[in-house]
N, C-alpha and C positions, 0 to 999 in steps of 0.2 A: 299714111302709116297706120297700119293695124293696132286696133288696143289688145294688151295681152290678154284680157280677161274679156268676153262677148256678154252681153247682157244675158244672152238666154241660157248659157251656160254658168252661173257666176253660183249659184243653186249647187253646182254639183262640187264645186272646189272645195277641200278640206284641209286645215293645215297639220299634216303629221298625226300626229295620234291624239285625236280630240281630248284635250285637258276636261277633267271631270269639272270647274268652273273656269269662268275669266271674268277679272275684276279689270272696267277702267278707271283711269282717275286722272285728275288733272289739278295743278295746282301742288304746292309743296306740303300746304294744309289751310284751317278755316282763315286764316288773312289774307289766303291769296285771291282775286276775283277770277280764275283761270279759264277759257274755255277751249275745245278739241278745234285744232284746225281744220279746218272747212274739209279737206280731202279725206283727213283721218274720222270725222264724224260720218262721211257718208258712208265710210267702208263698214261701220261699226252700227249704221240706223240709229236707233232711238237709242243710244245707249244712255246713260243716266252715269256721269262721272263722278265717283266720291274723290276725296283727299287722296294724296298718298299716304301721307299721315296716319287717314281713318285706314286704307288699304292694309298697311303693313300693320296697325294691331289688328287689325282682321284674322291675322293669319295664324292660323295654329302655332301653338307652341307648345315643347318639351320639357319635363324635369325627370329628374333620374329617381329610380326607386329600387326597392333591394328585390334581389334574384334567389331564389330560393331551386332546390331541386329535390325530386322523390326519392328516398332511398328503395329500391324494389326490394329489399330483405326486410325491412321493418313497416314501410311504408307513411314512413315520416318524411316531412318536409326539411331541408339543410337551407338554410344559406349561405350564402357564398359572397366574397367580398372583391373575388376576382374578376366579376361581370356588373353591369348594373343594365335596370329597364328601362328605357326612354318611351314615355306615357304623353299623352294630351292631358292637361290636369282636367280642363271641362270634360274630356269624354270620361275621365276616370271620376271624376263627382256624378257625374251623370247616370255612371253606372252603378255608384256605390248607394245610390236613390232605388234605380230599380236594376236587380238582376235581369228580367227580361227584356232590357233596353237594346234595342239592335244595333249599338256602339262597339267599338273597338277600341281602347285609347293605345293600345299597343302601336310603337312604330316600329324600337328594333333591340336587339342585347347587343350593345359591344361591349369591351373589355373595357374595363377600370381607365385607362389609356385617352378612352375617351372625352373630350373638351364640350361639350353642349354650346354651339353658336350659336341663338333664338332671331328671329327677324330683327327686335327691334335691335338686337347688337350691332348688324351690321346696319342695316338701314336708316336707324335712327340719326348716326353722326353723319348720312349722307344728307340729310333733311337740313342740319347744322350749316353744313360747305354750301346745300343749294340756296339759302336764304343770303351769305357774302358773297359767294362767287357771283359774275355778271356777265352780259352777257349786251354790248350796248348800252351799258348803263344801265339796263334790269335784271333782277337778280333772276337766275336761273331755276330760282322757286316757281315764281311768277309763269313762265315759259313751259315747264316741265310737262309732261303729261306720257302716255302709254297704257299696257296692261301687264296684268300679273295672272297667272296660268297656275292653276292646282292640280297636281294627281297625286294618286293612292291616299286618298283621306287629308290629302294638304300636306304630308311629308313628305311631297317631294314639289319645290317651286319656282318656276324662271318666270322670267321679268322683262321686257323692253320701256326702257325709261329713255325717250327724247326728248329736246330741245328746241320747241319752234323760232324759228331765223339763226339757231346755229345749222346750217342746210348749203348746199351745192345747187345749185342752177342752170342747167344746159336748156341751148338754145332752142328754141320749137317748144318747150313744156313750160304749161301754165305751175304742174305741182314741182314741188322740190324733194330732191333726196335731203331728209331729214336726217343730223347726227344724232346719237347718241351711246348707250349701254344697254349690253345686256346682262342680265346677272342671275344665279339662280343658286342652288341649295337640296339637301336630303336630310332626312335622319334617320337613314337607312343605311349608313356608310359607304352609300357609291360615288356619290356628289358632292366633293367639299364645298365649300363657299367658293362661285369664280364671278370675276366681270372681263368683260372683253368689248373692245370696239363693238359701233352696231350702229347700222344707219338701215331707214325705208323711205325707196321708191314712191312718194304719194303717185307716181305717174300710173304703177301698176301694182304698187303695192308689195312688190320684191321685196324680203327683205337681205341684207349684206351685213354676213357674220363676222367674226373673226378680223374685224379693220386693226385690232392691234393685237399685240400677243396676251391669251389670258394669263390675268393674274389669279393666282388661288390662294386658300388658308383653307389649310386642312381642319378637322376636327380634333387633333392632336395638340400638348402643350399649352404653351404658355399663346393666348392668343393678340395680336399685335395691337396696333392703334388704329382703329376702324378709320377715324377723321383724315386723318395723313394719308393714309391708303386710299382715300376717297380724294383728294385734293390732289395726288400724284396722277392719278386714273384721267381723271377731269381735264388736266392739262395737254395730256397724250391723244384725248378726245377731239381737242380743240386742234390741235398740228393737222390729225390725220385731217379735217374738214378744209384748211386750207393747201393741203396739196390731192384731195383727193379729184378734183376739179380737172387736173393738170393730167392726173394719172386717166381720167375717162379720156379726156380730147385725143390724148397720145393715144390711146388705145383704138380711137375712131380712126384712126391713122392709119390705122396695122388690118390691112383687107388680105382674107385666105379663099384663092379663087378654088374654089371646088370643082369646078370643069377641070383643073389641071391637077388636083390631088386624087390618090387611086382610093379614096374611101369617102361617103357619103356623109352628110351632114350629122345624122341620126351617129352614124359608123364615126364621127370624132369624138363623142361624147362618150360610147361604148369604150373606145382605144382607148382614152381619158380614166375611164373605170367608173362611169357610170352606168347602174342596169341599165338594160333594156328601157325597161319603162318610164324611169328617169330620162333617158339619151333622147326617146321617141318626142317625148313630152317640150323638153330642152330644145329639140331640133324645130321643131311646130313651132316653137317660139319663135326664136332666132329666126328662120327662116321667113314668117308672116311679117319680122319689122324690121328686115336687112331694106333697103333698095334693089336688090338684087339677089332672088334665093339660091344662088351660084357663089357671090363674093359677098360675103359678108365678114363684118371687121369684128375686131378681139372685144369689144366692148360688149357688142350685139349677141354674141358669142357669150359672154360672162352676164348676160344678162337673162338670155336663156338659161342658162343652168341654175342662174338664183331664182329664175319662172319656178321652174320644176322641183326646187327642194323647197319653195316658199308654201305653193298650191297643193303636191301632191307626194311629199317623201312620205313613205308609211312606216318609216320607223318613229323610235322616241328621240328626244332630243337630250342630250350626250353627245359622247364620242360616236355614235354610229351617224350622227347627222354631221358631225364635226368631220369626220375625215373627207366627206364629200364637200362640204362650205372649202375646207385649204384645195382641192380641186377647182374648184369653181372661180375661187379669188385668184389662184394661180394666172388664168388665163387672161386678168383682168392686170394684175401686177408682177407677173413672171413671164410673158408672151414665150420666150425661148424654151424654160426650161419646159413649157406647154407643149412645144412643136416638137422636144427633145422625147418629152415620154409619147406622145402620141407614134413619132418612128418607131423609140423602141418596142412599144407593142404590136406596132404592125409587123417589124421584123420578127418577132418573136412569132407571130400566127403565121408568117411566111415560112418560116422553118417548122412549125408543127404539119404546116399543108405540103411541104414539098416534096414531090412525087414524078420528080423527072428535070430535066436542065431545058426545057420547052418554058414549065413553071419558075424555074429559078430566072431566067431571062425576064421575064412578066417582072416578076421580083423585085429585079436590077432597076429595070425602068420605073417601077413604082414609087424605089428608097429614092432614086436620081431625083423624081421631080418634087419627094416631101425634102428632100436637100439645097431644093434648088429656091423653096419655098423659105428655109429655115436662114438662106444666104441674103435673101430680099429684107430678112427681119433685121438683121445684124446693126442696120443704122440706127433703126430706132430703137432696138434695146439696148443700146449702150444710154441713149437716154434714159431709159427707164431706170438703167442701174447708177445711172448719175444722181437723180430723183429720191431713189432709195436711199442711196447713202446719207444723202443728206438730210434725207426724214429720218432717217437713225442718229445722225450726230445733233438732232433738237430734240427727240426722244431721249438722251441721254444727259444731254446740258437740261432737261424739265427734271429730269429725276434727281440730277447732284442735286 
C-alpha cells in the first residue's frame, strides 16, 4: 500500500491557508515531563514544545476601550457608549511608547452587546479538568499535547489538542489515529468560541473534523462555566474513540465497484461537491491505497477526501472548510445518504445534458446501476444506523 504522502513531494504540501505562526506544546504545564509522540514529532522536525499552559498566555489578548467619532461640522471627537474597541493591551502600550511603531493593537468595534472571551477564560479551566480527568490511570495533563495556529495578528485562533493512547488502531499500521479536540476563537465577531470532536491519522497525518457536533458560546451575555463545558466535551470525546474503531471496519466492508458506476473516481468526489481540485486530489489518494483502483471501500474513500482537505484546501478554516469536513465524514458515517446525494446529482446533470431519448436511455441505465449499487449497501447500513443510535443514546446519558 502506497503512503499518502511521497517523500519527494512532502515539501510541496500545505495545510489551507498558512497560519501567520504555530505554537507546539506538550504537556498540561511545567509539572508535567511531556513528550510528542514519535509520529507527531517527525511530522513537525525539530520542533521545540512549550506548555500549553506557557502556549495559551502566549496568546493575545483583548480589553475594551472607548469609541469616539469625528463630528464633520466642528471637527471634534464624540464618544459613544453604544460601541466599544477591542485593543491588544501590549500592542496599545507599545504604541503609546512610540507613534512610529509598526503595531496595530486594533482588532474590532462591536456593539456594547459584546462579552470579551480572553484565552485564558476558556482554556485555563481546560488545564483544571486535564490535570483530574484520566486516562489509564494518567492524567490527561500528562498525555496532552498538539498545536495552536495564529492569524491576523493572533485575533483569530484554532487549536488541535490530543491525547496520546486515547487513539483507534487498525490492523497493518504501526501509527494510531489519535482522539482528541479541536477548538478555536476571533475577536473579530465571526468565530465564537467552538470545540468539536477531532482526531489525526499518525498513519498519513489526515486529520478528522467534526467527530462530534460543535459546541459554541457566543461572545454575547452572560458567559457559562467554562470547567463543566470542558468535562461534558471530554466525555463525548471519549464515546466517539470507542466506537469510532467499529465505524472504520464497517466501512472497510462497504466496496463501490467503479467499473459498474457511470462516473469516475475523481467524478464521486465532484457529484459529492467537491471542486475539482479537491475531487482530483481525493481521487489520487483513494485510488494509490484501495487494493484495487476500480473497488475501493467507504473508508478508503473518506480517507481520501480528509487527504485532500488535510494537505491542500486553500480556503480558511471556518465554515468554508466545515461544509466540506460533514461531506467528507458523511461517506465515513452516513454510506447511504452518500450514495443518495451522489444519484441525485448525477440525475440532476443528466437532466441538464439531456438532448434526445438515445441520452435519456444512457441515463436509465446509468441511475439502474447507482441503484443497484445503493441496494448492495442496505445491509450494512442498517448497521451503521444501529451504531449511531446508540452513540446518540450515551451522548446523551454523558450529558444528563
Amino acid at each position: 500500500m502506497q503512503s499518502h504522502v511521497d517523500e519527494d513531494s512532502s515539501s510541496e504540501v500545505t495545510e489551507m491557508k498558512d497560519p501567520e505562526s504555530r505554537t507546539i506544546f506538550a504537556g498540561v504545564d511545567g509539572r508535567t515531563d511531556t513528550e510528542l509522540p514519535e509520529w507527531y514529532r517527525e511530522r513537525h522536525g525539530d520542533a521545540d514544545p512549550v506548555t500549553f499552559a506557557e502556549a495559551i498566555r502566549d496568546l493575545p489578548q483583548a480589553v475594551e476601550t472607548t469609541v469616539a467619532y469625528q463630528n464633520p461640522y466642528t471637527d471634534e471627537w464624540v464618544e459613544t457608549e453604544r460601541f466599544n474597541a477591542l485593543v491588544e493591551p501590549s500592542r496599545a502600550q507599545e504604541q503609546a511608547r512610540d507613534e512610529d511603531a509598526d503595531t496595530d493593537p486594533l482588532f474590532h468595534v462591536p456593539t456594547d452587546s459584546y462579552s470579551i472571551i480572553n484565552p485564558v477564560d476558556v482554556y485555563g479551566p481546560l488545564g483544571e479538568v486535564l490535570r483530574e480527568e484520566t486516562i489509564d490511570g494518567t492524567p490527561l495533563g500528562e498525555v496532552m499535547f498538539g498545536e495552536i495556529r495564529r492569524y491576523r495578528g493572533g485575533g483569530e485562533v484554532h487549536m488541535d489538542i490530543m491525547f496520546d493512547g486515547l487513539e483507534v488502531r487498525l490492523p497493518g499500521r504501526s501509527d494510531p489515529i489519535t482522539m482528541g479536540v479541536t477548538s478555536g476563537y476571533d475577536f473579530f465577531g465571526e468565530h465564537a468560541v467552538y470545540v468539536e470532536g477531532f482526531a489525526q491519522d499518525g498513519y498519513c497525518s489526515n486529520t478528522m473534523r467534526s467527530l462530534t457536533d460543535k459546541e459554541v458560546i457566543k461572545h454575547v451575555g452572560d458567559v457559562r462555566n467554562f470547567r463543566t463545558w470542558w468535562e461534558e466535551l471530554l466525555a463525548q470525546v471519549e464515546l466517539v474513540a470507542d466506537d469510532l474503531f467499529e465505524f472504520i471496519r464497517d466501512a472497510q466492508d462497504i466496496d463501490l465497484d467503479f467499473s459498474e458506476l457511470p462516473f469516475t473516481v475523481t467524478e464521486f468526489y465532484s457529484l459529492l461537491g467537491f471542486p475539482d481540485y479537491l475531487g482530483e486530489r481525493a481521487a489520487s489518494d483513494a485510488e494509490a491505497n484501495a487494493a484495487s483502483p476500480v473497488e475501493i471501500d467507504m473508508w478508503t474513500l473518506h480517507s481520501g477526501a480528509t487527504y485532500a482537505l488535510t494537505h491542500f484546501f486553500q480556503g480558511k478554516e471556518g465554515a468554508s472548510l466545515d461544509q466540506y469536513v460533514r461531506i467528507a465524514n458523511d461517506i465515513l458515517f452516513n454510506p447511504e445518504g452518500t450514495i443518495e446525494r451522489v444519484e441525485q446529482a448525477y440525475e440532476q446533470e443528466l437532466e441538464a445534458d439531456d438532448d434526445g431519448s438515445q441520452a435519456s436511455l444512457a441515463g436509465e441505465r446509468a441511475l439502474a446501476s447507482i441503484e443497484r449499487v445503493s441496494d448492495d449497501l442496505q445491509e450494512k447500513v442498517e448497521q451503521f444506523e444501529e451504531r449511531e443510535d446508540a452513540l446518540r443514546e450515551r451522548f446523551q446519558e454523558a450529558m444528563a
